[in-house]
C-alpha positions in Angstrom: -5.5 15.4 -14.0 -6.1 12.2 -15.6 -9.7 10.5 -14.7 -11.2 14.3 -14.4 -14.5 15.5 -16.9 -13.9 19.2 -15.1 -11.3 21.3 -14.5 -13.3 23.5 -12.2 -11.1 24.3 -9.2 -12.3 23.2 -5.9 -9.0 24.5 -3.6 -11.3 28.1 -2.9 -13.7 26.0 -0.9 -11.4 23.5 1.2 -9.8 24.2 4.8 -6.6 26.0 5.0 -5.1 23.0 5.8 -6.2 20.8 3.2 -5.3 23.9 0.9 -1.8 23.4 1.9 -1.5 19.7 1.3 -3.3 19.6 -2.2 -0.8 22.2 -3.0 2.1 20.9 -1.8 0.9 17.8 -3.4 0.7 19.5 -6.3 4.0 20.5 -6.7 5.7 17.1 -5.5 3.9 15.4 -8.3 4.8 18.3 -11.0 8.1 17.5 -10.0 8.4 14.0 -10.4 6.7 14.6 -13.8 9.2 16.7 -15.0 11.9 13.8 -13.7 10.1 11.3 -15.9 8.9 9.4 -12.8 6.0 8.7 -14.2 2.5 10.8 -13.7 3.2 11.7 -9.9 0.0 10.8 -8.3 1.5 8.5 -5.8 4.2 10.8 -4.5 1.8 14.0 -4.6 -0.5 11.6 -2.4 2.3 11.0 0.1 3.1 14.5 0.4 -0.6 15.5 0.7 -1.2 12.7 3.4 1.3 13.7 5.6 0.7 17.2 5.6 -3.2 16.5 6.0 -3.7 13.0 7.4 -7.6 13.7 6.9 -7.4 14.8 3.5 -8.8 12.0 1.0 -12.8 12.2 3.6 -11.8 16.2 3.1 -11.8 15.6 -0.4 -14.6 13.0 -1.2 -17.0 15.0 1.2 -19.0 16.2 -1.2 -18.6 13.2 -4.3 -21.4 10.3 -4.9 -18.5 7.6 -4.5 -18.1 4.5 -5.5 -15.3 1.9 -4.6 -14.4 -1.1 -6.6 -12.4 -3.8 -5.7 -11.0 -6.9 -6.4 -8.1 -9.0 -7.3 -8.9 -9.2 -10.9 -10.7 -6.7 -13.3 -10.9 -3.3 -10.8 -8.7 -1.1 -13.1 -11.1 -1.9 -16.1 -14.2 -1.9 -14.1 -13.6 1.0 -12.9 -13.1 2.5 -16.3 -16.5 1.1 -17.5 -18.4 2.3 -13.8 -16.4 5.7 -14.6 -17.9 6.0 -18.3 -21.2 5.0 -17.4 -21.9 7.4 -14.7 -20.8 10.5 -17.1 -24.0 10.1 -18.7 -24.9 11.8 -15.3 -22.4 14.0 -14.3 -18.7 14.7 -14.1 -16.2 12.1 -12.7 -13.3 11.7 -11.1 -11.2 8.6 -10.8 -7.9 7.3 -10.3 -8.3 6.3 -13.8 -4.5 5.2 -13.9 -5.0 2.5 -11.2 -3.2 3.8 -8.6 -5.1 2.3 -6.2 -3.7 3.1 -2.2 -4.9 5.6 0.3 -1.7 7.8 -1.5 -2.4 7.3 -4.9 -6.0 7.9 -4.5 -5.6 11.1 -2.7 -3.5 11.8 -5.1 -5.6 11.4 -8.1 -8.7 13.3 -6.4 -6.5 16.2 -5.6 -6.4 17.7 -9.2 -9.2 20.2 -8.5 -12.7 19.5 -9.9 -16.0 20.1 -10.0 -16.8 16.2 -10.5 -20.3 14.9 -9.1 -19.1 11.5 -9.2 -15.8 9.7 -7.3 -15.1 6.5 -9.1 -12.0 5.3 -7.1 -10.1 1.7 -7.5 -9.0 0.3 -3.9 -6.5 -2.2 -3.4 -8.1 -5.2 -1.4 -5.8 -4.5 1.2 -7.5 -1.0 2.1 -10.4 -1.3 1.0 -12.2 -1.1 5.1 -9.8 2.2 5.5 -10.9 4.0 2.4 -14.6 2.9 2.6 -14.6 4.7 6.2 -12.7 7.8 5.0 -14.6 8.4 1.9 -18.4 6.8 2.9 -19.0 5.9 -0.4 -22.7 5.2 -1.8 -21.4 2.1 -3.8 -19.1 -0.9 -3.4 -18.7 -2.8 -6.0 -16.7 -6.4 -4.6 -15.6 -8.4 -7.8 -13.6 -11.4 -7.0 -10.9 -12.6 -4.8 -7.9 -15.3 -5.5 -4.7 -15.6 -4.7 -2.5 -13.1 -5.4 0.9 -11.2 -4.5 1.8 -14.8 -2.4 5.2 -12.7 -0.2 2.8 -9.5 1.1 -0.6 -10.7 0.7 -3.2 -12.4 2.9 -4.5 -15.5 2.1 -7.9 -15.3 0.5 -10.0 -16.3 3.4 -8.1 -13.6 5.7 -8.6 -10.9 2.9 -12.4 -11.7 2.6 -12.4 -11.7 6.8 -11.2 -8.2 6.9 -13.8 -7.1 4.3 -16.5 -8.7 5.9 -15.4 -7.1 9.4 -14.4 -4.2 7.8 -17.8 -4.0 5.8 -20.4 -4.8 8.5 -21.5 -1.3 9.3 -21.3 0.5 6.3 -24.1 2.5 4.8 -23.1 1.5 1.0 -25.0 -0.4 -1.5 -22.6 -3.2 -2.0 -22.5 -5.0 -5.5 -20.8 -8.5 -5.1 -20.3 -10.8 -7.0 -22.8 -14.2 -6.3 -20.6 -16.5 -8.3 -17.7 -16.2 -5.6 -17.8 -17.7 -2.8 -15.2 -15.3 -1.0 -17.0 -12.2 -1.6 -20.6 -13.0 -1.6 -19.1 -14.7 2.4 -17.4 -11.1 2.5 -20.7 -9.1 2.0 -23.0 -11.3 3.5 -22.3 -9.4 6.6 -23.6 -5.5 4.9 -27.0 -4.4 5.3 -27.7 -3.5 1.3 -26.2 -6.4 -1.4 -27.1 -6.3 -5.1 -26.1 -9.8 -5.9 -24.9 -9.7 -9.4 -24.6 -13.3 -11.5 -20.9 -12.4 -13.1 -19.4 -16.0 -13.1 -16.2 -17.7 -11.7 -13.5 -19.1 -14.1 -10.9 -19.8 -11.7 -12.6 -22.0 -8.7 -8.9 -23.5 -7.1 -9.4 -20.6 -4.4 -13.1 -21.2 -3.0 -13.5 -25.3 -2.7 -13.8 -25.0 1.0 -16.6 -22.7 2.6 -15.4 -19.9 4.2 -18.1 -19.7 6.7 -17.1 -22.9 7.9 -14.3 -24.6 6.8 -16.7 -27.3 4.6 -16.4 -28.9 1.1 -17.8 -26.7 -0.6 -20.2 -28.7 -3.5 -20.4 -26.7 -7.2 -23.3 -28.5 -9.2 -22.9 -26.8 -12.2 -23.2 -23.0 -12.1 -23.9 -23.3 -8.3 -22.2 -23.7 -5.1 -23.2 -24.2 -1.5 -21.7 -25.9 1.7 -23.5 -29.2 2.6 -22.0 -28.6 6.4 -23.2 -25.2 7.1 -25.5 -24.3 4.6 -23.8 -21.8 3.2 -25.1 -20.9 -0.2 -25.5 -18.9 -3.6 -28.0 -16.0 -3.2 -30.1 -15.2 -6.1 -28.8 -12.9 -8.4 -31.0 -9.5 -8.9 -29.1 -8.9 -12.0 -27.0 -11.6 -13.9 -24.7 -12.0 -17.5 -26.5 -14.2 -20.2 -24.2 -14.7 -23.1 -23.8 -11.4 -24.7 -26.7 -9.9 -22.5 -27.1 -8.2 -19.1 -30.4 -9.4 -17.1 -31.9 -6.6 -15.1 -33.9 -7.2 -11.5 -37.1 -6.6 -13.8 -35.6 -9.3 -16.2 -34.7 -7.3 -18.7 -32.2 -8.1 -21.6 -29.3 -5.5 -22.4 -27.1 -6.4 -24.7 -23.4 -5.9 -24.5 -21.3 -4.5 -27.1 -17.9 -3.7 -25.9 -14.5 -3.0 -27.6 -12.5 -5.2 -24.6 -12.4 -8.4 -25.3 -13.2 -11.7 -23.3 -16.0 -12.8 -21.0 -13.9 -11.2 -17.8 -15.0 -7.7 -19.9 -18.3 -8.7 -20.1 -18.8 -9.8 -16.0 -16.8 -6.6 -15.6 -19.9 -5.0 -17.8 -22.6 -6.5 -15.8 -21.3 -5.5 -12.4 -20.9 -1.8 -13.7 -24.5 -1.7 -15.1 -25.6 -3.0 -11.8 -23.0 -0.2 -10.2 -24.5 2.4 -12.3 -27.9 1.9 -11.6 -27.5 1.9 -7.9 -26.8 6.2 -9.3 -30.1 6.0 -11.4 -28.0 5.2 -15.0 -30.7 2.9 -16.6 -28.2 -0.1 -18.1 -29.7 0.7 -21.6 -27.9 4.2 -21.6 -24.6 2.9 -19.0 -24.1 0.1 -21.6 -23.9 1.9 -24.4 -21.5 4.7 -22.9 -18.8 2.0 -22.2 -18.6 1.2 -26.0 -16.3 3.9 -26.1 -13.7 1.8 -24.0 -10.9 0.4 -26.4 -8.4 0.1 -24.1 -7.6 0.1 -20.2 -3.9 1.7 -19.3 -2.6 -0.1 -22.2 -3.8 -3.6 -21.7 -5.6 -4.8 -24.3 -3.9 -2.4 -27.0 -2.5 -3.6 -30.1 0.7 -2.0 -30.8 3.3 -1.7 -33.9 6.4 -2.5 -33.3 9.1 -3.4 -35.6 6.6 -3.7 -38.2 3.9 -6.6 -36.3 1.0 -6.0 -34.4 1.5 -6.9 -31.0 -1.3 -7.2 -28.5 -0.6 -6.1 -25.0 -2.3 -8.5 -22.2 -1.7 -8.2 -18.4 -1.8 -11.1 -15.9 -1.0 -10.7 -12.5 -1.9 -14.4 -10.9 -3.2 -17.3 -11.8 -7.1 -16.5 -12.2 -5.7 -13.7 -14.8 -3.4 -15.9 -16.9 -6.9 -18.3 -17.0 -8.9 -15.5 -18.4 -5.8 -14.1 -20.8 -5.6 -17.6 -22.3 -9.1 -17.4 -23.0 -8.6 -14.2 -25.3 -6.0 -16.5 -27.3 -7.6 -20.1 -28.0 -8.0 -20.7 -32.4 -5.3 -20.2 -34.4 -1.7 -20.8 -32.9 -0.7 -17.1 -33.0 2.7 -16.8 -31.4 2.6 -15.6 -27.8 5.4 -13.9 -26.0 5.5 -14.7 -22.0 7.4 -11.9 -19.6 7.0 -12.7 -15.9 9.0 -10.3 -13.5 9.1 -10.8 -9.9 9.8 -7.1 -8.6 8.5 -5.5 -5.4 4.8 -4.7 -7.0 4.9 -7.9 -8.6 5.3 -10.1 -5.4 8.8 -11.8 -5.3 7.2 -15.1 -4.9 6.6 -16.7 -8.4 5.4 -20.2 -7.0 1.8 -19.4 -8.5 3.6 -20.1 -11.7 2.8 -23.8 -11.3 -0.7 -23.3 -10.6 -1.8 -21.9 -14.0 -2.6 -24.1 -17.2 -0.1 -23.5 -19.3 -0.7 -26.4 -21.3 -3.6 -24.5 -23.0 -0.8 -22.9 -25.1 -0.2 -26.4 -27.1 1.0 -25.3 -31.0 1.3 -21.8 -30.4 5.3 -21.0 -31.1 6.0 -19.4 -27.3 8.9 -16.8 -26.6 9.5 -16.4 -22.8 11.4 -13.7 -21.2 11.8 -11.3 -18.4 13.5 -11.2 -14.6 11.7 -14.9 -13.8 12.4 -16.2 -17.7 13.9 -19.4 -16.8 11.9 -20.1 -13.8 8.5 -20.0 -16.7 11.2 -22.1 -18.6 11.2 -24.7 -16.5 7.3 -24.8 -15.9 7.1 -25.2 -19.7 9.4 -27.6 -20.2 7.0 -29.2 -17.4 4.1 -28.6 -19.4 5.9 -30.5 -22.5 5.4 -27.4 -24.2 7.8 -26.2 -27.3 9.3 -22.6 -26.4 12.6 -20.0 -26.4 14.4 -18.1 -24.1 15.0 -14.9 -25.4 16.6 -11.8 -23.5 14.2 -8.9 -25.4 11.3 -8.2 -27.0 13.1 -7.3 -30.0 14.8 -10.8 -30.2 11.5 -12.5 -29.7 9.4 -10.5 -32.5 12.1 -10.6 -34.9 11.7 -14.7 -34.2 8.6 -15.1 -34.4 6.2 -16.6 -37.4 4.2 -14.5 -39.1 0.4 -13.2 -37.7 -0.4 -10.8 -35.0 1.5 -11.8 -31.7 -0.3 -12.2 -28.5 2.3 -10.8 -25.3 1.1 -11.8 -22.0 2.6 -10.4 -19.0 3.1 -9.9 -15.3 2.3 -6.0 -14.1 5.8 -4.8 -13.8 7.0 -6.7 -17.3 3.7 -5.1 -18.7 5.0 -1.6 -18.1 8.5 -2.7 -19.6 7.0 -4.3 -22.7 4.5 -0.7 -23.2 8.0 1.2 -22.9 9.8 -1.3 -25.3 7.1 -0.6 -28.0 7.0 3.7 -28.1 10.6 3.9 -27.8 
């Protein structure tokens, strides 16, 4: 299965009943394989679960786990924790991001003689999973706004990870820059505070412990009601460099692009060492990384390079636009507004478009004219195209740049290998 270093099977040495599900599982996800649903994980989970309700504990009882989590960066992160900790030992991770208790279970169910469970959680289940799997590590990146329809506003979401948190036995690795999580994991009894920044701040001006102002003098933050503050970082990002507790100077040479890839590399150093992966060796292991489930690839496709670029929400369009400022490269926009996208596209007015001044814009997808209007907002020059194909074969010469929403993302990866 994907995400697995062995195929060693494991079935021989689970319950009978747990037997059963994996195999049932098994064959559910072979199925929709072979149905071209996709890789199956999800509905092999499902099938598992119900079958064996205590199947993913069953399954991660004898892994070193870690979770990650996040609204922003967990897929990648986990990719860079994953290839770090094979310097000591096999893995096994929901590699794909399919990231609920199905999904998981799905993705651990392949049969392997992994040391190491590197498993993505979705915010939302992130108490759940930590008590069924009783992982060694969490790793708590970021939280924003996100999903608006279905998902809980930011202060709930880091409420229900501090509750859900409080008694767990788990090194947690959170992020001091935020104040949402650092609140979150204030309540656990082991925090590695790792410096990994904040772009977006619209999320976290009122303290969370409180309800205060919260005051940001330059890279800090703290509450002047409650006292509410930044911890000190044991390990932190310094330009190109991870800082160690010992103050130690790593450098950081990754294929991803962006300074979101190289917070994402600082919190998986500090992730891996928590396993005894000195940062030297973790660091240079996720080198290898080029690309994360197709985001950051750059495609052919009728004869131009296309770059592939996922944003889900506000805080990600921010660190996508990043990736894009110097020359005015043209940049197609595809927002959709599907079930896993969130149906509510009011976050739309809350990102900075206006950062794409001079760079000849294509917009499509499901939302195309709702984006349309928040350009014409933004006083920015753009066209309404109805495919991919109509907006390459428009565009002005150079590699393009196509940002996109997670559903749209999948449809623009299909567009270009068909």
């Amino acid at each position: 299965m994907p995400g697995t270093d062995s195929e060693a099977p494991r079935d021989a040495s689970l319950p009978a009943r747990a037997k059963i599900a994996v195999t049932a599982g098994k064959m559910a996800a072979a199925l929709s394989q072979k149905a071209g649903r996709g890789s199956g994980s999800v509905i092999g989970g499902k099938v598992a679960l119900k079958l064996d309700p205590d199947l993913l504990a069953t399954l991660t009882e004898h892994l070193d786990v870690v979770l990650v989590s996040a609204t922003n960066g967990k897929t990648t992160t986990t990719r860079l924790i994953a290839e770090a900790l094979r310097a000591a030992g096999p893995v096994v991770s929901n590699a794909l991001g399919a990231n609920m208790p199905a999904g998981i279970t799905g993705a651990l169910a392949g049969g392997t003689g992994a040391r190491f469970g590197v498993i993505e959680v979705d915010e939302k289940y992130l108490p759940m999973v930590a008590r069924d799997t009783r992982p060694k590590a969490i790793a708590l990146l970021n939280l924003s706004r996100d999903q608006l329809d279905r998902a809980a506003e930011t202060r709930m979401m880091a409420e229900k990870w501090r509750e859900g948190l409080r008694d767990t036995e788990a090194v947690i690795i959170a992020n001091a820059d935020d104040p949402l999580v650092t609140w979150a994991a204030s309540s656990c009894k082991k925090v590695v505070w790792v410096a990994a920044g904040q772009a977006w701040k619209e999320d976290a001006w009122s303290c969370p412990s409180c309800g205060g102002v919260m005051q940001r003098p330059g890279d800090d933050w703290f509450c002047g009601e409650c006292g509410f503050r930044r911890p000190n970082p044991h390990w932190a990002l310094q330009g190109t460099h991870v800082i160690d507790p010992h103050r130690g100077a790593w450098p950081i040479q990754l294929q991803l692009p962006g300074r979101a890839n190289l917070a994402n590399a600082t919190s998986s150093a500090a992730v891996a060492a928590v396993f005894g992966v000195a940062p030297q060796v973790a660091l240079q292991r996720m080198q290898s990384v080029a690309a994360v489930a197709g985001r950051y690839d750059v495609v052919q496709y009728r004869g131009r390079d296309i770059r592939l670029l996922l944003a889900k929400n506000p805080a990600g369009w921010l660190e996508t636009f990043s990736l894009i400022d110097g020359p005015p490269a043209p940049v197609i926009l595809s927002v959709n507004a599907m079930d896993a996208d969130g149906t509510d596209t009011s976050w739309l007015w809350d990102v900075d478009y206006e950062r794409l001044a001079g760079h000849p814009i294509f917009v499509m997808g499901q939302r195309k004219l709702d984006l349309a209007v928040r350009l014409e907002v933004a006083n920015l020059q753009f066209q309404v195209v109805d495919s991919l194909a109509q907006a390459v074969d428009a565009a002005p010469g150079g590699r393009i740049e196509a940002i996109a929403n997670y559903t749209a993302f999948q449809q623009l990866r299909k567009a270009v290998v068909a």
